[in-house]
C-alpha positions as semicolon CSV with decimal commas, in nm:
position;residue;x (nm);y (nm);z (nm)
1;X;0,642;2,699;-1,671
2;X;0,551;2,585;-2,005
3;X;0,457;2,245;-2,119
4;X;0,766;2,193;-2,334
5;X;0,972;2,298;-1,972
6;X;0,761;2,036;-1,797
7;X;0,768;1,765;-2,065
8;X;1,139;1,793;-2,041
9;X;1,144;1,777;-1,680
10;X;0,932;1,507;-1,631
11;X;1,190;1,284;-1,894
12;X;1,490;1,373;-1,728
13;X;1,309;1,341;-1,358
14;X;1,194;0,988;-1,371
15;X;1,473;0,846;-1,576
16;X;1,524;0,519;-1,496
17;X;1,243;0,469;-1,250
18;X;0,987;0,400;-1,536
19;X;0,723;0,108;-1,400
20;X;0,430;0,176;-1,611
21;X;0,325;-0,111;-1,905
22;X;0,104;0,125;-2,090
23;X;0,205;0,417;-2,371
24;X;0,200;0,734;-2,276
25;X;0,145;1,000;-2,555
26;X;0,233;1,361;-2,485
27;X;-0,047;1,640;-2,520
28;X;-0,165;1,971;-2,439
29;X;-0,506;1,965;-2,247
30;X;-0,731;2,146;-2,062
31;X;-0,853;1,966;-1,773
32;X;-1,120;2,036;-1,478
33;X;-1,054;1,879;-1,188
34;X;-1,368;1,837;-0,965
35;X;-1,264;1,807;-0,586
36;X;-1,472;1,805;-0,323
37;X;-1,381;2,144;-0,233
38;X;-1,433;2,292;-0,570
39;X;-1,323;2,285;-0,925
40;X;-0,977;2,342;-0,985
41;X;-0,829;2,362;-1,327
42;X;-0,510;2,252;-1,503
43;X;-0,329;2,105;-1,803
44;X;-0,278;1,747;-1,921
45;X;0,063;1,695;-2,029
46;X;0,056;1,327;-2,091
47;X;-0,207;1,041;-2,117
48;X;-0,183;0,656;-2,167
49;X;-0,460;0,389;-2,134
50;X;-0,413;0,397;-1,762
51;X;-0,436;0,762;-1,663
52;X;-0,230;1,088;-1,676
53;X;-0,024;1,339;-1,588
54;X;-0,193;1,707;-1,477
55;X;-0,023;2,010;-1,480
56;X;-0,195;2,249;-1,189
57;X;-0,082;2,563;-0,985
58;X;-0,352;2,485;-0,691
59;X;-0,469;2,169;-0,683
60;X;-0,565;2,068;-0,279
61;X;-0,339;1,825;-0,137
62;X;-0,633;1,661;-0,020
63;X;-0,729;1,535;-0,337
64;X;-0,682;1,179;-0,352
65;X;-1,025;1,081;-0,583
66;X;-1,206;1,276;-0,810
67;X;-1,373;1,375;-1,127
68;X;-1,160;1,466;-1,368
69;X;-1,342;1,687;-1,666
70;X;-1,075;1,632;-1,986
71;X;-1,265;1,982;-2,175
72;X;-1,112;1,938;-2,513
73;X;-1,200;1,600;-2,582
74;X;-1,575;1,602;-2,375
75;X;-1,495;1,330;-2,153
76;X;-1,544;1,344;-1,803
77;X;-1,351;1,031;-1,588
78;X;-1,339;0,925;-1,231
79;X;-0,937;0,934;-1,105
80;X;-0,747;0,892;-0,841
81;X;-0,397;1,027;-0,764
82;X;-0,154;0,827;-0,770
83;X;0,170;1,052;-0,678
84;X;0,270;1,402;-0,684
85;X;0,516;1,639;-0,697
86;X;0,527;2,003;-0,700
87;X;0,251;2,127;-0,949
88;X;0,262;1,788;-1,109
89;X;0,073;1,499;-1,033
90;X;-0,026;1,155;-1,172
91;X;-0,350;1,037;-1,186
92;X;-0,525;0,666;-1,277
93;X;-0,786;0,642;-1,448
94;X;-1,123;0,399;-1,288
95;X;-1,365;0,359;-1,561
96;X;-1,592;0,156;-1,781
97;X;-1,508;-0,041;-2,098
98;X;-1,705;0,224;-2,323
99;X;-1,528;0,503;-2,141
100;X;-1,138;0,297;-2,222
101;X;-1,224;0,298;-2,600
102;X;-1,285;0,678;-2,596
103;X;-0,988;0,715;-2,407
104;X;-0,816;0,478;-2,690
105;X;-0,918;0,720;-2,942
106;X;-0,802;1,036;-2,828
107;X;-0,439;0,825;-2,740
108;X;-0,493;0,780;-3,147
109;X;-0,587;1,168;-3,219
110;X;-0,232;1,251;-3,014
111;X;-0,019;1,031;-3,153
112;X;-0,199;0,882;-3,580
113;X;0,086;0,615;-3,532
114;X;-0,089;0,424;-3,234
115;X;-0,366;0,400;-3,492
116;X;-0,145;0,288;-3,742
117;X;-0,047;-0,014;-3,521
118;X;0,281;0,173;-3,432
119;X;0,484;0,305;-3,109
């Protein structure tokens, strides 16, 4: 499936249901998630402030806190999952106030109008 297929999913899967406060920006990331049993890597098709959505073929069901290693940007955050479904799942982010404002600036590097002051 390819992240246009998913990005389109997800918007016409959770229409209506939408709780979250924060803005989240579409991208195209690769992501490492460190599990307990292993390393187990995937794609981050969305990320706000809060956390993100990870696109993975294998990820252990079992998985409910980890490490997750965003490659592209060098960051490397403690999450946990909050839901998923299928190959998708959503994770929150648990970090620092110096690890939020490098998260800020890659939300700005996805989207320049965030930085701009605009949605």
């Amino acid at each position: 499936m390819t992240i246009t297929r998913i990005r389109t999913s997800l918007k016409g899967q959770y229409a209506g249901r939408e709780r979250r406060k924060a803005l989240r920006v579409p991208c195209d990331a690769r992501v490492i998630i460190l599990t307990m049993r292993g390393p187990v890597e995937g794609r981050m098709v969305n990320i706000s402030v809060s956390g993100c959505c990870i696109h993975c073929d294998d990820l252990p069901a079992i998985s409910l806190s980890v490490k997750l290693n965003i490659v592209e940007y060098g960051l490397l955050l403690r999450a946990e999952r909050r839901w998923i479904d299928g190959k998708l799942s959503g994770w929150r982010f648990v970090y620092s106030p110096q690890e939020m404002l490098k998260v800020k600036r890659i939300l700005e590097d996805e989207n320049p109008a965030l930085a701009a002051g605009g949605k």
